[in-house]
C-alpha positions as CSV (number, residue, x, y, z in Angstrom):
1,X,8.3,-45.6,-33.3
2,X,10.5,-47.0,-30.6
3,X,13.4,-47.7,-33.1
4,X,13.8,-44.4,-34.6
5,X,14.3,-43.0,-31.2
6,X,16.3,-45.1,-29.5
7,X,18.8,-46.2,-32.9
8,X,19.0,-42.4,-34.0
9,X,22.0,-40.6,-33.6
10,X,21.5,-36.3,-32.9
11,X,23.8,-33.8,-33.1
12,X,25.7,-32.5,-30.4
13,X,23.7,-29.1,-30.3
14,X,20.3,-31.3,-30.2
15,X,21.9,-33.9,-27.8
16,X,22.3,-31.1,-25.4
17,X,18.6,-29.4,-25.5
18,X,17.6,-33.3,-25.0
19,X,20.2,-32.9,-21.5
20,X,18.8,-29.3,-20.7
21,X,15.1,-30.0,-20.8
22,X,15.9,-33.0,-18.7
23,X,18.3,-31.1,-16.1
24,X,15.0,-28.5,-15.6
25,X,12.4,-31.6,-15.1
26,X,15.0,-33.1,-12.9
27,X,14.9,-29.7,-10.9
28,X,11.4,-28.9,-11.3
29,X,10.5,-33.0,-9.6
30,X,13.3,-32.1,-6.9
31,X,11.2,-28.3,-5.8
32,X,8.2,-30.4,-5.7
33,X,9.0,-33.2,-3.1
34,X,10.4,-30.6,-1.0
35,X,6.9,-28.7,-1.0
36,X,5.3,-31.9,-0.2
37,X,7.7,-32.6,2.3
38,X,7.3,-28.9,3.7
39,X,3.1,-30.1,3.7
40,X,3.8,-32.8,5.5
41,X,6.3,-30.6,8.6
42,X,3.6,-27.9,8.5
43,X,0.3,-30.8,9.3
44,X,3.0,-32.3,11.9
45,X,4.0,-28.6,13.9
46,X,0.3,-27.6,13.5
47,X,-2.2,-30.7,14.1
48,X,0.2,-33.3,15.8
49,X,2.1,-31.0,18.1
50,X,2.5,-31.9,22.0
51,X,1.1,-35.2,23.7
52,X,-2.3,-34.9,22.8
53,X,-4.4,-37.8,22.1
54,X,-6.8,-38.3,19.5
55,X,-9.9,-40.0,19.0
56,X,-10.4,-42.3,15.8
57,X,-12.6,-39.5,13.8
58,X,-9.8,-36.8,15.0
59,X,-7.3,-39.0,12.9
60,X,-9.7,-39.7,9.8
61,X,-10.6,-36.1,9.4
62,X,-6.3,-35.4,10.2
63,X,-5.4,-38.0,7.1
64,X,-8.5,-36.7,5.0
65,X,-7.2,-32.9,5.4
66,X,-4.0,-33.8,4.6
67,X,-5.1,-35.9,1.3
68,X,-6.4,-33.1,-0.1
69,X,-4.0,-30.6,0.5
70,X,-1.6,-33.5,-1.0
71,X,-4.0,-33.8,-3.7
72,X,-4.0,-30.2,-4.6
73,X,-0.5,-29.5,-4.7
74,X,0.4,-33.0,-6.8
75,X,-2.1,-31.7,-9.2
76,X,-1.1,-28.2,-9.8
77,X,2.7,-29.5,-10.2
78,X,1.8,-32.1,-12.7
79,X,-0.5,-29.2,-14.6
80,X,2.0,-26.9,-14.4
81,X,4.7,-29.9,-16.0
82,X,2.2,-30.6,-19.1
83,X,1.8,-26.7,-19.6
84,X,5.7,-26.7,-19.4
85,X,5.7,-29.2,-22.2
86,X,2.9,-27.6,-24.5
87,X,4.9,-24.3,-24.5
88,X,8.8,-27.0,-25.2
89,X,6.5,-28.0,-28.3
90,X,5.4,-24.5,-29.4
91,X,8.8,-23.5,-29.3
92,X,9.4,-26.7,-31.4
93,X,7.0,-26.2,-33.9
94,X,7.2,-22.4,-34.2
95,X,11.0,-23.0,-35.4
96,X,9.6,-26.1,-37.5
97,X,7.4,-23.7,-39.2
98,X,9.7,-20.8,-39.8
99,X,12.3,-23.4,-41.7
100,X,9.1,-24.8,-43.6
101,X,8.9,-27.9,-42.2
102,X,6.1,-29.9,-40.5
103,X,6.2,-32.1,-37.2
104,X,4.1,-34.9,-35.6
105,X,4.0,-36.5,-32.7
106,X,3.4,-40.1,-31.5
107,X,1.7,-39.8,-28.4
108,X,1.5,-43.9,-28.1
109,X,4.9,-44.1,-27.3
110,X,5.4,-41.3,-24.4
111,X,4.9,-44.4,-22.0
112,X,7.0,-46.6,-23.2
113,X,9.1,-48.4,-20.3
114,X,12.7,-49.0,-22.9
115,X,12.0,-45.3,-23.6
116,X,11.7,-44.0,-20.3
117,X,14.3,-46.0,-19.0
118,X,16.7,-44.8,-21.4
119,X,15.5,-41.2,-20.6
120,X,16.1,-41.7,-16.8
121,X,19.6,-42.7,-18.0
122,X,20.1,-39.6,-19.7
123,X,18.7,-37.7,-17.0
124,X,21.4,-39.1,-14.4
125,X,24.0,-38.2,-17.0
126,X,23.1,-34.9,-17.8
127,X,22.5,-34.8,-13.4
128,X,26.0,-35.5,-13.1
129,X,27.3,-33.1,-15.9
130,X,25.3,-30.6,-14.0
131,X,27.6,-31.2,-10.6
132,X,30.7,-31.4,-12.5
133,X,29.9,-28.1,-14.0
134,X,29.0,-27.0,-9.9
135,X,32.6,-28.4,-8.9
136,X,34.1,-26.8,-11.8
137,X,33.0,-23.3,-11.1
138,X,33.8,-23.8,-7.2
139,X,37.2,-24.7,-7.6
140,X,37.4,-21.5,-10.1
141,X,36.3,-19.4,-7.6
142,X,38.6,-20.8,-5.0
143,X,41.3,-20.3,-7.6
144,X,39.9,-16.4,-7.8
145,X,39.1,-15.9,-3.7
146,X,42.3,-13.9,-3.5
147,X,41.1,-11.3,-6.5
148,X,37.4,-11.5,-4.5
149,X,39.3,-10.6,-1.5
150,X,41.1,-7.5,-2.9
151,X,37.6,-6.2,-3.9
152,X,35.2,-6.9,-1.3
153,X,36.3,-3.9,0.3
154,X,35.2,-1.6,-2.3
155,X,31.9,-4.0,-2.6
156,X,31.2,-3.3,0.7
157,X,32.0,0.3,0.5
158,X,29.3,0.4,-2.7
159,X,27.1,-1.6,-0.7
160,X,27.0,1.1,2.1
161,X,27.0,3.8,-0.4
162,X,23.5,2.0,-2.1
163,X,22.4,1.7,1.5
164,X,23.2,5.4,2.7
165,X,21.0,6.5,-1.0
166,X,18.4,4.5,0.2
167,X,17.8,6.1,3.3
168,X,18.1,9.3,1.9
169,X,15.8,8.8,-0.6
170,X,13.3,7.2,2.2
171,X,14.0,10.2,4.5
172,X,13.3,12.7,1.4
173,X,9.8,11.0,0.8
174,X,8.8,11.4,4.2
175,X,10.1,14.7,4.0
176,X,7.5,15.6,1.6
177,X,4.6,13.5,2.9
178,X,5.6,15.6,6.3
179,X,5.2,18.7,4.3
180,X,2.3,17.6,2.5
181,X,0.4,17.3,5.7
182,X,1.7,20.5,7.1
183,X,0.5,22.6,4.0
184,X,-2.3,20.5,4.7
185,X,-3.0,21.8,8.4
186,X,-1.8,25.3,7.7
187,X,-5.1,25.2,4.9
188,X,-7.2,24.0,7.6
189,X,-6.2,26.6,10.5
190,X,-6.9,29.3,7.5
191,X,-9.8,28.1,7.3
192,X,-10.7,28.2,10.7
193,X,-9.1,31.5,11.5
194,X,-11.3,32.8,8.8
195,X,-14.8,31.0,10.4
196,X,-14.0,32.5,13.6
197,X,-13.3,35.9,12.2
198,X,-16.9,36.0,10.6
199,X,-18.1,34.9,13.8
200,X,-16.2,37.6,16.0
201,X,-17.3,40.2,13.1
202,X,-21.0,38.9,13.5
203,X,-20.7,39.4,17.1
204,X,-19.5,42.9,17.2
205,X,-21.7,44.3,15.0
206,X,-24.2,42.7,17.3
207,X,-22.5,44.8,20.4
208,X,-22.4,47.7,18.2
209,X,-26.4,47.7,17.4
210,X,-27.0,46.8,21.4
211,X,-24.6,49.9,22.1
212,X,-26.4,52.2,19.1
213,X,-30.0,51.3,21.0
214,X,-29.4,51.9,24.1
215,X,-27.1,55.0,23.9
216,X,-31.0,56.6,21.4
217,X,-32.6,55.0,24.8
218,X,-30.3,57.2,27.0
219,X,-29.8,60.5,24.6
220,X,-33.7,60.6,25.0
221,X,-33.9,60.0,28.6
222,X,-31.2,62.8,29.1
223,X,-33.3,65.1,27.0
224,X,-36.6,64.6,28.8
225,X,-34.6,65.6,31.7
226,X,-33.0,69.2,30.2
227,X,-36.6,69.9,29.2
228,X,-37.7,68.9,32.7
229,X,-35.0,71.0,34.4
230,X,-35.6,74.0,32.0
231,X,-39.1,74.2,32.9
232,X,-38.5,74.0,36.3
233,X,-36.3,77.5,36.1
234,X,-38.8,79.0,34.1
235,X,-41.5,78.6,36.8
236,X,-39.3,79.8,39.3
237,X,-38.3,82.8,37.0
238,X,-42.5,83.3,37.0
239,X,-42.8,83.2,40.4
240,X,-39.8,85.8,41.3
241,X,-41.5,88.1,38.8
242,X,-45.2,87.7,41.0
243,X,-47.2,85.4,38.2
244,X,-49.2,83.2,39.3
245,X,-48.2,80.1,38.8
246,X,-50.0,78.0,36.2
247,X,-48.9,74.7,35.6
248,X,-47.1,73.9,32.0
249,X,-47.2,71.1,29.7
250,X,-44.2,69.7,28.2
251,X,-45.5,71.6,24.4
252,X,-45.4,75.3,26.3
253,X,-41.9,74.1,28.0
254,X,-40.4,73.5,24.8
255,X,-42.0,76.9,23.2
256,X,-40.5,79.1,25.8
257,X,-37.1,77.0,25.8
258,X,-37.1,78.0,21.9
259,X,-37.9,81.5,22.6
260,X,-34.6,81.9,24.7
261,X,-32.6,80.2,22.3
């Protein structure tokens, strides 16, 4: 009921998880309207750019394109809101649970106008707590700019350090991806050396068998000729003795070349 809300008194722990849910919705609603707002540049840079003129339909299909992207992105940010609130209540009742306890909820009075007005009042109070924490911590560091100062050089000097390991470690993996493809090549040239050594192998045995057949072909054309030459001084030795000469056949040439041998 309305009463028991807005007449109850928290604690100061619960008081603040009531200021930092509202601090993230604030900053959630703030990322949102600067999307839309980044919609609406984008349509203006891309559709509307220059001096061109456009007809009546041109303008209708401009606003219709640009109500649905609007459309779409409202959506998902009010989905992605109510999903931020079911897991706020798991956490809720998970911890309700694990003390034994039970909790309801009254979902007739999450639009209640005294309600929500007094949330928005918390939620520019917990806003503002939220900047004077920001000045706070800026006039600290201001306080502290003169310790910052005394060790930005060895930041820097770290920075270049993580920067120089960086490389190195970028240069070392192209390094191996260099080798890599260099074992890789070397295979391949291996394997090509090896191809082309069957080939030449193929090709001089081929040479070899050409050289084998023609040098039979040659030793038997050389020895036709001996035989022929033999039997040509054995007819002239018949015809110095006073035979008569009677012609020979190869067989009888080879008989009497035999005989002398």
């Amino acid at each position: 009921r309305r009463s028991d809300l807005s007449d109850r008194t928290f604690s100061a722990h619960h008081d603040e998880m009531v200021m930092k849910y509202l601090r993230f919705a604030s900053s959630y609603r703030k990322r949102q309207i600067q999307e839309l707002e980044g919609t609406f540049s984008d349509c203006k840079e891309t559709r509307l750019s220059g001096t061109d003129e456009f007809s009546a339909d041109e303008v209708v299909g401009l606003l219709d394109s640009l109500c649905s992207t609007i459309k779409a992105d409202v959506y998902r940010s009010i989905q992605t809101l109510s999903n931020s609130n079911g897991i706020l209540l798991k956490q809720l009742f998970a911890q309700a649970e694990d003390s034994g306890n039970t909790f309801n909820i009254d979902t007739s009075i999450l639009e209640d106008e005294f309600l929500l007005s007094s949330m928005k009042k918390l939620e520019a109070e917990a806003e503002s707590q939220a900047i004077k924490s920001v000045t706070s911590m800026e006039a600290s560091s201001s306080s502290s700019s003169s310790m910052l100062a005394a060790k930005l050089p060895n930041l820097q000097e770290q920075a270049k350090a993580e920067e120089l390991m960086k490389s190195n470690a970028a240069l070392k993996k192209h390094e191996m991806e260099l080798e890599n493809e260099l074992a890789k090549l070397r295979k391949e040239l291996k394997a090509k050396e090896a191809e082309h050594k069957r080939e030449l192998d193929q090709i001089s045995q081929k040479i070899m068998d050409e050289v084998a057949s023609a040098k039979a072909s040659s030793d038997s054309a050389a020895s036709n000729q001996e035989v022929m030459k033999l039997g040509a001084q054995i007819k002239e030795l018949k015809l110095s003795l006073g035979e008569v000469e009677v012609p020979l056949t190869c067989r009888e040439i080879l008989n009497i070349a035999r005989a002398h041998v």
